[in-house]
KOLGUKE-642853 format. One line per field, with one value per residue (C-alpha): x, y, z; residue number from 0. Coordinates in steps of 0.001 Angstrom, whole numbers. Layout:
// residues N
u: (X_...)
v: (Y_...)
w: (Z_...)
miro: (NUM_...)
// end
This chain:
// residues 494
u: (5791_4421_925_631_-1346_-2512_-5167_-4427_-6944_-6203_-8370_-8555_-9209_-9948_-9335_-5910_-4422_-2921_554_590_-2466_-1091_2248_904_-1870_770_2852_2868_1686_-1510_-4987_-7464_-6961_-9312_-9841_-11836_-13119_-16602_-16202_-13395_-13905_-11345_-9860_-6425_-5823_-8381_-8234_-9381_-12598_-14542_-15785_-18329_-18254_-15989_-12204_-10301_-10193_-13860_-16270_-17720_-14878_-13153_-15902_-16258_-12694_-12277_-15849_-14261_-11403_-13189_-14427_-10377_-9696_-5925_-3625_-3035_-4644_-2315_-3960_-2651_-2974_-1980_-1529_1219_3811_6498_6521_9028_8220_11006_10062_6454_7936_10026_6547_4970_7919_8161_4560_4700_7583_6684_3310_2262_-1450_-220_2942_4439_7958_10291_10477_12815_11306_11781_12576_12007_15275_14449_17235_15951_16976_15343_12365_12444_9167_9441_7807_4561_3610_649_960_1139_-2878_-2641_-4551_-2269_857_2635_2655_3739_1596_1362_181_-66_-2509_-3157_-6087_-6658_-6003_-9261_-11773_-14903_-13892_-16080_-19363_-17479_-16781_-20553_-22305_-20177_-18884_-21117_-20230_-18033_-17178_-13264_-12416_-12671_-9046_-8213_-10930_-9239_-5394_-6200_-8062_-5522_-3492_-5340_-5626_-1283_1723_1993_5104_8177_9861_12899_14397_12616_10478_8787_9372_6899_6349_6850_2850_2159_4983_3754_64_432_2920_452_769_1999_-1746_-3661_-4575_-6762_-7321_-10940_-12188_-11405_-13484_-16059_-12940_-11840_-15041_-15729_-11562_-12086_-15026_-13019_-10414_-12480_-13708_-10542_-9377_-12701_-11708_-8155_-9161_-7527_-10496_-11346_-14181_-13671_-11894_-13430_-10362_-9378_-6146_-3725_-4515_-1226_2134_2176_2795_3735_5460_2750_-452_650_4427_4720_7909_9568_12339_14592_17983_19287_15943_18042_14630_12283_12902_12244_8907_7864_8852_7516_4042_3966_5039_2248_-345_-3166_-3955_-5523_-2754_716_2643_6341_8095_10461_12604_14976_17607_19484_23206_22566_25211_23437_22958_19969_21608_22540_18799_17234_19689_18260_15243_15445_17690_13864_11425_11609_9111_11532_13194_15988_17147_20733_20670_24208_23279_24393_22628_18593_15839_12634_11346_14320_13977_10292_11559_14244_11320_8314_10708_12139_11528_9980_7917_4032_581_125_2377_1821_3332_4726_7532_10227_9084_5056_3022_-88_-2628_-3531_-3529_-5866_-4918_-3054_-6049_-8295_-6182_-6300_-10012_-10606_-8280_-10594_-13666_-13042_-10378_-8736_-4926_-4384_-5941_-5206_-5933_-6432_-3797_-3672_-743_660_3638_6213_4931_1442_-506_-2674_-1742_-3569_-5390_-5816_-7594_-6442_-9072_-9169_-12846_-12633_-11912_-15068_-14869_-16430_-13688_-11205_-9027_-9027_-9219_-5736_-4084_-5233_-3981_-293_-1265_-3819_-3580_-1446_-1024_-842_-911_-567_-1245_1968_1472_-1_2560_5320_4301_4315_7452_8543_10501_14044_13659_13064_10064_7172_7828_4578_2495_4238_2788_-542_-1338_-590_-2667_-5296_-5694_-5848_-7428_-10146_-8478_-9767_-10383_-10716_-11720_-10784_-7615_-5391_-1968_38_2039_4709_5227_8831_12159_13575_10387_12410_9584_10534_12149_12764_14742_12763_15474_14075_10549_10587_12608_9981_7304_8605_9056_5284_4073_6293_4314_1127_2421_3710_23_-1487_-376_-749_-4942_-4814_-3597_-5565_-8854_-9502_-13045_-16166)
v: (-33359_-35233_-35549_-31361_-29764_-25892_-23070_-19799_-16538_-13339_-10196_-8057_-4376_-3354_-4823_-6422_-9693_-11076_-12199_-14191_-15984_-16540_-17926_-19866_-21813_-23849_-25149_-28369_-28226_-26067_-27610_-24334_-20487_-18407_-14702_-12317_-9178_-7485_-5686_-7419_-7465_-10044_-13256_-14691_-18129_-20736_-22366_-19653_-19432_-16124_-15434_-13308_-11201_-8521_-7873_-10688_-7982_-7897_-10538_-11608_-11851_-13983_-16385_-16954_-17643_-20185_-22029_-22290_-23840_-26161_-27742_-27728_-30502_-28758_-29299_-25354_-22001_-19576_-16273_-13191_-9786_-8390_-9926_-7876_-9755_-12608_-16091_-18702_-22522_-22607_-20129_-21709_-25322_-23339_-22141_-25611_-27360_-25088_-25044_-29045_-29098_-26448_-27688_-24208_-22952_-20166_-19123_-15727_-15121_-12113_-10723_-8797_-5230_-4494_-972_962_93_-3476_-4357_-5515_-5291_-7661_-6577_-8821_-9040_-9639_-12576_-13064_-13248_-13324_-9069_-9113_-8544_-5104_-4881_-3513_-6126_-6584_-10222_-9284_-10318_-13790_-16245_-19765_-21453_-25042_-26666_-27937_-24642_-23497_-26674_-25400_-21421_-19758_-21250_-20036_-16569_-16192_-16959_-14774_-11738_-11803_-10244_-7128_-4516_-4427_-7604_-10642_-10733_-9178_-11934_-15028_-14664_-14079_-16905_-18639_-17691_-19740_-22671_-23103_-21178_-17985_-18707_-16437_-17971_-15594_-15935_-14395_-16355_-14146_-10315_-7266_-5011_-1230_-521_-3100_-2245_1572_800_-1777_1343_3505_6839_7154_8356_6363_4727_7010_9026_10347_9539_5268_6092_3291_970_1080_368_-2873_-4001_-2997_-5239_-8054_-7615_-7817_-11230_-12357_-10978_-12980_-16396_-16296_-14988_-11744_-9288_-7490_-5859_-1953_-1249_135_1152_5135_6709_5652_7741_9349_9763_13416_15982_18335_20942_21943_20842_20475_19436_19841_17467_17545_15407_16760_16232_18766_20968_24430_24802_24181_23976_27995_27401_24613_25467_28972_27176_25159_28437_30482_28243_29695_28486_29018_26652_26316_24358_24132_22965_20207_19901_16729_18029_14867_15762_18219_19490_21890_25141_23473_23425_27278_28211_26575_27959_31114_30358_29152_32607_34542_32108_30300_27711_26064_22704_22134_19041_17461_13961_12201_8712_8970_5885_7378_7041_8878_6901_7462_11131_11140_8640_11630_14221_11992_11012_14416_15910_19115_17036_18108_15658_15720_14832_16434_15396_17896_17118_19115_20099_20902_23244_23164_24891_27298_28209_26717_23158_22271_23550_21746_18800_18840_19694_16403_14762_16171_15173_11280_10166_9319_7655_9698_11416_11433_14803_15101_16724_18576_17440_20924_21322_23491_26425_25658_25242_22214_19323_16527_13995_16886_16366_13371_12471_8878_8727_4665_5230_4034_3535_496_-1364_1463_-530_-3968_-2090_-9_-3834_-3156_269_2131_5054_6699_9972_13204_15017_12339_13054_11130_10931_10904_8465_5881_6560_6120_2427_1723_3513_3676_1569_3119_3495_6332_4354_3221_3862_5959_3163_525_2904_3006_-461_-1074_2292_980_-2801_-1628_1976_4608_7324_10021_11239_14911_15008_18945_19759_21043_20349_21169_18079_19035_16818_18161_16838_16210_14461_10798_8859_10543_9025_5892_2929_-424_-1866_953_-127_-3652_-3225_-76_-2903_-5633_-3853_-2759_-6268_-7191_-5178_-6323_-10370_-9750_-7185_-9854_-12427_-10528_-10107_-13593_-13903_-11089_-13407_-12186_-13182_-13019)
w: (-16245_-19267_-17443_-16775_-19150_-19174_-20318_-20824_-20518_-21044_-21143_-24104_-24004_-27478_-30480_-32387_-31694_-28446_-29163_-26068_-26611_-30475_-29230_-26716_-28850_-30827_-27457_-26509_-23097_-23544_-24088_-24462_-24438_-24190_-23946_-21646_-22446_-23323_-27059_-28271_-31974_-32609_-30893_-31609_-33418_-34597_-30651_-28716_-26977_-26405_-22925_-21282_-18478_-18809_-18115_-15670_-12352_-12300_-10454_-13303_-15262_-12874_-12448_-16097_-16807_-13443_-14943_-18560_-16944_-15177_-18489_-20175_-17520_-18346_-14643_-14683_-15400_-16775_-15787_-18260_-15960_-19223_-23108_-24025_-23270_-24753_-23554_-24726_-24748_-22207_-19906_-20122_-19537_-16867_-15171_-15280_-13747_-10898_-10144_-9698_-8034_-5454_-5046_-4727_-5197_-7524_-8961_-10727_-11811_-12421_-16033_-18293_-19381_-23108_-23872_-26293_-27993_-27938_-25371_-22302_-18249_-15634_-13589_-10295_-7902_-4558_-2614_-1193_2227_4665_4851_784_658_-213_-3323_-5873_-4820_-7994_-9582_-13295_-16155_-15456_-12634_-12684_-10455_-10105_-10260_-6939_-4977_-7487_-7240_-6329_-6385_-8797_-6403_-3707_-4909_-6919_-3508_-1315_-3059_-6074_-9381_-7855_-10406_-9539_-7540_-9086_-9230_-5747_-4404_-6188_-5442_-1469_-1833_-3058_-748_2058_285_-162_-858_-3375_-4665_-6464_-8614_-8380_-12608_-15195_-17602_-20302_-21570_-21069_-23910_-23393_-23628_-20765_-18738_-18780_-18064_-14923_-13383_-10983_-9775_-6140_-4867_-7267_-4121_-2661_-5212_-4646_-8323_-7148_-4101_-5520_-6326_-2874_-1139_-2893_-2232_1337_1412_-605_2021_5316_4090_3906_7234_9043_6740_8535_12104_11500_12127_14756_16183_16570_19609_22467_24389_25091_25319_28163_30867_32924_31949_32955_33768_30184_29904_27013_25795_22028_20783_16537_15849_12819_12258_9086_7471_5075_4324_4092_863_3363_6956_7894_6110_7853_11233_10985_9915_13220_15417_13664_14810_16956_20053_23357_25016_25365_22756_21372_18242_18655_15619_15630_13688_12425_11543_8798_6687_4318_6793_8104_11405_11587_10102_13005_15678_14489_14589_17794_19087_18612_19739_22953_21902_19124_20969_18180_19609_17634_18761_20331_18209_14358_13636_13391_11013_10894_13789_15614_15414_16370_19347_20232_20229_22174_24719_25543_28329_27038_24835_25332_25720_22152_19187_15847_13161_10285_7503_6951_3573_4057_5762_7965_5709_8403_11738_13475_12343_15751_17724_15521_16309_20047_20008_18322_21401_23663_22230_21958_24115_21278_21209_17635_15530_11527_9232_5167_3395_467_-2635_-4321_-6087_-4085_-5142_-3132_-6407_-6354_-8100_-8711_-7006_-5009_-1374_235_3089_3149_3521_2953_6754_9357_12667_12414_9773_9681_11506_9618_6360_7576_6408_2938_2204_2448_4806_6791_5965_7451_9463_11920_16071_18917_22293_23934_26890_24380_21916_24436_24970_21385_20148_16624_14521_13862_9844_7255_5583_6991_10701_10915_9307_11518_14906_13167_12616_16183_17740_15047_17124_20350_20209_18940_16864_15461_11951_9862_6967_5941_4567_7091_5492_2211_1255_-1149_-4083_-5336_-6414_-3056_-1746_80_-2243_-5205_-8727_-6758_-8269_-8226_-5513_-3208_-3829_-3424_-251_635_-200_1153_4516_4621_3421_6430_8801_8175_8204_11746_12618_10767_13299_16143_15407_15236_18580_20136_19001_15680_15021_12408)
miro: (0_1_2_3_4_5_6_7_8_9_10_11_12_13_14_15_16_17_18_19_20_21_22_23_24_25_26_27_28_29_30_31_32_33_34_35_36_37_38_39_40_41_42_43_44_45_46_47_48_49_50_51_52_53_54_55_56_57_58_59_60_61_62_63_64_65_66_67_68_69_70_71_72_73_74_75_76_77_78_79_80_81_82_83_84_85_86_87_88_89_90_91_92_93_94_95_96_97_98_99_100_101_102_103_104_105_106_107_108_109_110_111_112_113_114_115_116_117_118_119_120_121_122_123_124_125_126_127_128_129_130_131_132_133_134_135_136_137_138_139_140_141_142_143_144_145_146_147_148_149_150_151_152_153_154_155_156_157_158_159_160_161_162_163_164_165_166_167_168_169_170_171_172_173_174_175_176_177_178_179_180_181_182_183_184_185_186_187_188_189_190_191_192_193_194_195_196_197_198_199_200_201_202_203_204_205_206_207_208_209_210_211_212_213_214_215_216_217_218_219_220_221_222_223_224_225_226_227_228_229_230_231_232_233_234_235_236_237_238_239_240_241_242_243_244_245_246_247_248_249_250_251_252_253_254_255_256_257_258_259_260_261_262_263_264_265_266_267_268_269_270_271_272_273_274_275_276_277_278_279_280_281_282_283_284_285_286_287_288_289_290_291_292_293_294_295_296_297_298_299_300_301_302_303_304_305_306_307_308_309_310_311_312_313_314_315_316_317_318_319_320_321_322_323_324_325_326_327_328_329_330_331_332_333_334_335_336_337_338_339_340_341_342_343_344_345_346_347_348_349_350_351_352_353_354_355_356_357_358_359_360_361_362_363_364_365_366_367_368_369_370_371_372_373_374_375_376_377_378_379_380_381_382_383_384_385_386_387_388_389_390_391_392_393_394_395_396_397_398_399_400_401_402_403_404_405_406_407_408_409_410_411_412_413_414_415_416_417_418_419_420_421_422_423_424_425_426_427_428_429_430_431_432_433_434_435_436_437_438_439_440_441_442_443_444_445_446_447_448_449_450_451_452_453_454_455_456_457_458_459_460_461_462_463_464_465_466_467_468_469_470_471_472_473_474_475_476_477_478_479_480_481_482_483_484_485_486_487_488_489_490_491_492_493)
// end
């Protein structure tokens, strides 16, 4: 312990002093600090050095902090996401020790959040793992990466990526993460101020948001790098549909799955019965126990139009994906899947036909829409048109590791589908079916809106506490580890 020694950086975004960077100058175990950040009119303490190159996140930022390390010949780099925040001597001694004991390549630990009262309640992280290289994975403020994992990096990263606009960061930590363990410490070690805590929080669609459209090209290009350095990417796939599995009963089956939507449910299934089409289709609606009059407003439904399959399952025990599992192996299920919540609407009616034309045209084994976010009124809200337009069809499919989603609505052909199956949860089970269509076969993409997406107070993503997120994140980080591992296997290749 006595031989460890560390540098800090940080990146400044205007001007002030860092109170990290002031705190952390006078303890024992750190040789240099240093802060990052083009315009910053002021630098904290009489031992801090100024570099160039911009904020931390860029490519240039990130190579100019990992060279000024270099010449600190300090053990560790402790890398400040953000400045705002309150480190201890003991939680930094707490850091150090479990970075040499672990041997890791990087570490981050849980924090406490300081409200506004000044009390404070414990923010924990959750752990890193091969599927964690979604680009906005949350790591706190701080990270502390040894030396060794680093040796040689900023070369590295200069004469393959260059000096990207957005992900210098993104770039170093999954490199990192080939060269040894991420690891969580699970105990927090330092306090985030209010201001920092409310600026690393992210809107739900930030995302794909089509103002980041620039952001997202250059992580998607980060990302397939590191997909080819592990033996994780793929070519495209050249593979249709699954032929067979007939006949149908219909073309076209809409399935909505839905638990107490007595708001919504008339709406949404009278938007998939007034679609237009020159085929035969039905609306299965998986009906999952409701106790709200959802039940009786869908027997009625169903009393005036043959076409409505309200199906009440026997199991009690079903998720999402065990509701679209009800509806794609029913017996009056058609060739075609569409997916609709329980709370939107298609935006008109031609979507479904629109959908099935795009079937027809590529042999595809789905097919994945843009959607539309309004409040649930129908009145646009922002970001707006969600098209996903980082989509190709020649990295669409290694890129789908990066992000959350693909888009909506979402539609599959039901004899591929039916060898895939979903996952019997209420989160994620649609992205779990995607990754795997997304390996083995073409799908399909439009880019119009044909679907309102309802962002309102009973949305299942909505107000949700941080346990549901980590475990929401955890579970999709879990996906891609085991999709991840299965590319591998399959021959994933430069």
């Amino acid at each position: 312990m006595s031989e460890a020694s560390l540098a800090v950086v940080a990146s400044q975004a205007g001007g002030g002093r860092l109170p990290l960077l002031d705190a952390v100058a006078q303890m024992a175990p750190v040789r240099r600090v240093a802060v990052s950040g083009d315009g910053v009119p002021s630098t904290p303490g009489d031992r801090a050095d100024r570099l160039s190159g911009g904020d931390l996140r860029s490519g240039a930022g990130a190579v100019a902090a990992l060279r000024w390390f270099e010449s600190t010949g300090a053990t560790h780099l402790l890398w400040a996401l953000s400045p705002q925040i309150e480190l201890s001597a003991a939680g930094l001694r707490r850091l150090l020790a479990a970075a040499e004991d672990s041997g890791a390549a990087a570490l981050y630990s849980d924090y406490f959040d300081r409200r506004e009262d000044g009390s404070t309640t414990i923010h924990p992280l959750v752990d890193y793992q091969a599927g964690s290289l979604r680009d906005d994975f949350d790591f706190g403020q701080l990270v502390l990466i040894s030396r060794a994992a680093i040796a040689g990096l900023a070369d590295v990263i200069t004469a393959e990526q260059g000096e990207n606009a957005y992900g210098g960061w993104y770039d170093l930590r999954l490199r990192l993460s080939e060269h040894g363990e991420i690891f969580h410490l699970p105990e927090p070690t330092y306090v985030v101020q209010p201001e920092a805590a409310k600026a690393a929080g992210e809107a739900h669609f930030n995302y794909v948001d089509p103002r980041n459209r620039d952001y997202q090209f250059e992580m998607e290009q980060v990302a397939t790098a590191h997909l080819k350095r592990i033996g994780a990417w793929l070519p495209p796939p050249s593979a249709g549909a699954v032929e067979g599995g007939g006949p149908f009963p219909v073309e076209a089956s809409v399935v909505i799955p839905v638990r107490n939507r007595a708001r919504t449910i008339a709406d949404s299934t009278r938007s998939a019965l007034g679609q237009g089409a020159d085929f035969p289709f039905n609306v299965i609606v998986v009906d999952n126990h409701s106790t709200d009059g959802t039940t009786a407003i869908l027997a009625e439904l169903a009393a005036h139009d043959a076409r409505l399959v309200h199906v009440v399952p026997r199991r009690t025990d079903l998720g999402i994906g065990g509701c679209w599992n009800e509806a794609i192996y029913h017996p009056q299920c058609g060739r075609y899947a569409v997916q609709l919540d329980s709370d939107d609407l298609y935006s008109d009616e031609r979507t479904l036909a629109r959908i099935v034309a795009e079937f027809h045209r590529g042999d595809y084994a789905a097919v994945i829409g843009s959607y539309t976010i309004v409040d649930f009124q129908l009145n646009v809200i922002p970001p707006g048109l969600i098209d996903h337009r980082e989509w190709s069809d020649a990295n669409g499919h290694n890129n789908a590791l990066r992000i959350a989603g693909l888009g909506a609505p979402r539609a599959f052909h039901v004899p591929t589908l039916r060898t895939i199956g979903f996952p019997n949860v209420s989160f994620g089970e649609d992205y779990a079916v995607a990754l795997q269509i997304t390996r083995r076969y073409r799908i399909g993409r439009i880019y119009d809106s044909l679907y309102w997406c309802r962002r309102w107070e009973d949305n299942t993503d909505h107000a949700l506490s941080l346990e549901a997120k980590n475990r929401y994140a955890v579970y999709k980080d879990r996906l891609r580890s085991i999709e991840i591992a299965a590319r591998q296997q399959a021959g994933g290749r430069a």
